[in-house]
N, C-alpha and C positions, 0 to 999 in steps of 0.2 A: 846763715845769720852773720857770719864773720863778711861775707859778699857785701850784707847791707850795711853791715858800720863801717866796711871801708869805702863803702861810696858816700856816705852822710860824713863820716869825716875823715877820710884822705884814707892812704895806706897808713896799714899797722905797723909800727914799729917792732922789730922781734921780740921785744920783752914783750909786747902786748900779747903777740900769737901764745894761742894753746901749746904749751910744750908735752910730744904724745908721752903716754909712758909704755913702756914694751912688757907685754905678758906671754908670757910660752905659755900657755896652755893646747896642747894637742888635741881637736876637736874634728871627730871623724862625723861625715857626713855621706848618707847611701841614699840619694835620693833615685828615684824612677823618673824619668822625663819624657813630654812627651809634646814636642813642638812647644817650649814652657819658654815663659820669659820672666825670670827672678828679681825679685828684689830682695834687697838686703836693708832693714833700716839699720842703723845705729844710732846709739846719741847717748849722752849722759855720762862715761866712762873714761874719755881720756885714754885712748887707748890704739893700736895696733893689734888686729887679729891673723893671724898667717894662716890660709887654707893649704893643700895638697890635694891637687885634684888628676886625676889620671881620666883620661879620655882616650879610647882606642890604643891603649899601651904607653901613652903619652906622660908622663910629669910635667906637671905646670905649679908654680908656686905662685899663688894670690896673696896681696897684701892688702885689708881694709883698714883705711883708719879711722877714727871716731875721734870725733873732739866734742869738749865738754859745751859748746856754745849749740843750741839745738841741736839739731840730728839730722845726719848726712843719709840720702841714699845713693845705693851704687844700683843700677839694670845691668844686666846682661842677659844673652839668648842661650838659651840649650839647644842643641840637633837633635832630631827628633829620632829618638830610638827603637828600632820598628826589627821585632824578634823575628828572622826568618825559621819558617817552619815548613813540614812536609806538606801538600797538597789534601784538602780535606776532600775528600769524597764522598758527596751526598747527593746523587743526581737526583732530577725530579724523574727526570723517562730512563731506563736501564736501555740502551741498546748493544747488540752486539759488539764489541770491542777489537773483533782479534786483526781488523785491516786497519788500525788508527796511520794518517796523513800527516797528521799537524796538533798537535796541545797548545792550546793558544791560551799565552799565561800573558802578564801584566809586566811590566819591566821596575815598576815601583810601589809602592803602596799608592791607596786611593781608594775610590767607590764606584760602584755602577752602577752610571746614571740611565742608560736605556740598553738594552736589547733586543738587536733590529733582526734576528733569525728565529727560529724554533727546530725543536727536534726533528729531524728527517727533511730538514727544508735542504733542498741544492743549493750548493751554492760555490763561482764562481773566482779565479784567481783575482784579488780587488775588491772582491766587494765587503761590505761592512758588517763587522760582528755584530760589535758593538762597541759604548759609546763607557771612557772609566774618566772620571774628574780624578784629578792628582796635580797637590801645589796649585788648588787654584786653577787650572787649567783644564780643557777639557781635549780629551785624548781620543784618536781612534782605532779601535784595533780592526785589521782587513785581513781577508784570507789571504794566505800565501800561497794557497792550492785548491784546484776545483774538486767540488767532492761533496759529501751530505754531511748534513750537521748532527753529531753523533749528543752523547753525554753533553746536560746544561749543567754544571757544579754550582752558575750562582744564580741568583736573582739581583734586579733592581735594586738599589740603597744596600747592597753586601759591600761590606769591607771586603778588601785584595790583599795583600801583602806580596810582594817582589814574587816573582819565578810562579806565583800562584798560579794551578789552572784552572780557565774560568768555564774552557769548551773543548771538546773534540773534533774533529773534523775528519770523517772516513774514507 
């Protein structure tokens, strides 16, 4: 608002501008994020809000301020925080396990978009697991050793998470 009365009539002169007023009030915030992009409105208050926000060990001090002339919003991005956990194990075919080659895991979160082997299928230094979207992007995981296709952990449209294993390879 203060943007369009200074173009309709000139710049504000300081006494014009909103003078903030400073509140300490200590206002903790635990949110869960998850590839999130926030808005903050304010408006009506007259005022300065101080955040502390810690990020991977991090202190970082936010300052929002509000003025009483409509209501300001601020955006910003969260990174997207993705809980690494141990490998689930739910194969659909149990095969023998005791000569495993290769766990062929995911390097980041994502999904799996196809699966080009099956259980006991050979397969080939090079050739193609399968296929994980991650960021938008579509990835390919290749074998790194020739061998049979042991344990399938996912299916199609299964979420991955990092170090996840998706297959074995014997």
């Amino acid at each position: 608002m203060l943007y369009l009365e200074e173009l309709i009539r000139g710049p504000l002169r300081e006494k014009e501008r909103a003078k903030p007023k400073i509140h300490h009030k200590k206002q903790e915030i635990d949110p869960i994020l998850l590839d999130a992009i926030l808005t903050i409105l304010l408006g009506g208050n007259n005022m300065i809000r101080k955040f502390k926000v810690t990020v991977d060990g991090k202190v970082h001090h936010i300052e929002i301020e509000e003025t009483t002339v409509g209501a300001s919003t601020m955006e910003f991005s969260a990174p997207k925080v993705v809980e690494q956990k141990e490998p689930e194990i739910a194969p659909q075919t149990e095969v023998e396990s005791t000569s495993i080659k290769d766990r062929v895991t995911v390097p980041i979160a994502g999904t799996i978009s196809t699966i080009t082997v099956s259980t006991g299928q050979t397969v080939k230094e090079g050739d193609l697991l399968f296929v994980f979207e991650a960021m938008k992007m579509e990835n390919e995981a290749i074998s790194s050793c020739n061998g049979i296709v042991g344990n399938i952990y996912k299916k199609e449209k299964d979420s991955v998470s990092p170090n996840e294993v998706v297959m074995e390879i014997l």
